[in-house]
N, C-alpha and C positions, 0 to 999 in steps of 0.2 A: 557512340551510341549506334547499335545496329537498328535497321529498320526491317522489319519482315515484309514480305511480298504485298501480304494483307496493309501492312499501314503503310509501305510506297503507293499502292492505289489508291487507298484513301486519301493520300494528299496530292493525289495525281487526278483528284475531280473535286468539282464545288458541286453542292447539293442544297436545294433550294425547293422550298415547297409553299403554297399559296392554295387557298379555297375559295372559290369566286360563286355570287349569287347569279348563277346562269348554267343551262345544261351542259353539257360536253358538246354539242354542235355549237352553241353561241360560243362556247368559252374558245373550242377549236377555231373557227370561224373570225372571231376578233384578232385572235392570235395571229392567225396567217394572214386574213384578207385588209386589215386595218393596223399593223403596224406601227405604219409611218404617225399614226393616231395615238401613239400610247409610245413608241420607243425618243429618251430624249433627244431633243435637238443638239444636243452638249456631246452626244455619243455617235460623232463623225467624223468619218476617214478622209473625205473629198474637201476639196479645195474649197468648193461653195458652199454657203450653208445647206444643212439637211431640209430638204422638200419633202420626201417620202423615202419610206426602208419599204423594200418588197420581196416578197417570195412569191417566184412562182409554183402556182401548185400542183408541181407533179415530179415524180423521181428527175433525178439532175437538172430539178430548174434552177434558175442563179436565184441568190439572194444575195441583193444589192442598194445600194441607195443612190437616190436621184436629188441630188441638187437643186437650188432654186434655180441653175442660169442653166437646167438642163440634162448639167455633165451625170454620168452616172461611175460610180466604184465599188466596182464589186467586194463582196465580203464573205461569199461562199459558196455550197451549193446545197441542194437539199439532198440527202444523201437515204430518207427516208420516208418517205407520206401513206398516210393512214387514217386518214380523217373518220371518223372525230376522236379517234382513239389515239394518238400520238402523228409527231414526224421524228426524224433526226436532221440537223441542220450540220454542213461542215461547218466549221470558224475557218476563215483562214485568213486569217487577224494576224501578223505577228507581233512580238515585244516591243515595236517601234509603231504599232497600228497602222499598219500599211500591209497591202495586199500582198502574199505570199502565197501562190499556186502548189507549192511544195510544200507546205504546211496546211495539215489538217488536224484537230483537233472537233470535239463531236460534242455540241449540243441537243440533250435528246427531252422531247419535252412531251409527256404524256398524262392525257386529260381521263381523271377515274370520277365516275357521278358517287357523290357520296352519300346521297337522296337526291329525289326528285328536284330538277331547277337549283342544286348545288352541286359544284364539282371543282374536285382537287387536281391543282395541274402542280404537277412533279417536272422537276426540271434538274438535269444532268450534265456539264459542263467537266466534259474526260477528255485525258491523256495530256493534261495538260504538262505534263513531263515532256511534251513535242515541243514547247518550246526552249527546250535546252537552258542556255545562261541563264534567259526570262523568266523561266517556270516559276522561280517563288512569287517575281514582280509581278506577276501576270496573276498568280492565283490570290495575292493580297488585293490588287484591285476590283477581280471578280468577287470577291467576300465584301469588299470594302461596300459600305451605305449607299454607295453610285456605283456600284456594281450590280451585281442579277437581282441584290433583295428590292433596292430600287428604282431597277427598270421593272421587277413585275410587281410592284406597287402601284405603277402607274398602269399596266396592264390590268390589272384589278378595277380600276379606277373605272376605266375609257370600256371592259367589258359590265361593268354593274351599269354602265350608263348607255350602255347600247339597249339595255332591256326594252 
């Protein structure tokens, strides 16, 4: 079976989309500034349990998580900020979930009002062909039910209840 360029990228990203009762500042805002509030505690890289995930808000700020006993392990950087309009986060996650500075792949996640105090956030999870062997394991578990649909379920969740 050949694959055309067109469906190599298409299986080379996960595409995930969510509508949240809150504008594009609240829904931006929850996203970046409350994280650790909404992403699971089941979804960590560090030795200690997850205390909080953060992004700092500004081009190449880390996005990391901080432990309960402190430790902190990074997981990327922000490679895009825009507020309230989108970021782009790197991943740099590899197939074994451990930090990999050579490895980028781009989570791009942009907030459209679809009326007034509703807005759609689009979420992008490319190239994931970087992770070479991993790329199908890696893209089965970001589709998979504990992958991006929900973690932004729970994002959903933790922004309708910030209102």
């Amino acid at each position: 079976m050949n694959m055309t360029s067109t469906d190599a990228a298409a299986t080379a990203s996960v595409r995930k989309s969510v509508t949240v009762n809150a504008g594009p500042e609240r829904a931006f805002k929850v996203f970046t500034e409350r994280m650790g509030a909404w992403w699971p505690k089941t979804h960590s890289t560090g030795s200690a349990p997850l205390a909080d995930a953060i992004i700092e808000p500004r081009l190449g700020g880390r996005w990391y998580e901080r432990g309960e006993d402190g430790s902190e392990c990074e997981w990327g950087k922000v490679l895009a900020w825009d507020p309230p309009r989108g970021l782009i986060l790197a991943w740099q996650t590899n197939g074994e979930w451990k930090f990999d500075e050579n490895l980028i792949t781009e989570v791009e996640i942009v907030f459209t009002e679809v009326e007034p105090g509703r807005t759609r956030v689009d979420l992008e999870h490319r190239n994931l062909d970087r992770f070479g062997p991993a790329s199908d394991q890696m893209r089965e578990a970001f589709e998979s039910p504990d992958g991006w649909s929900g973690i932004l379920a729970k994002y959903v969740e933790e922004a309708e209840a910030a209102a």
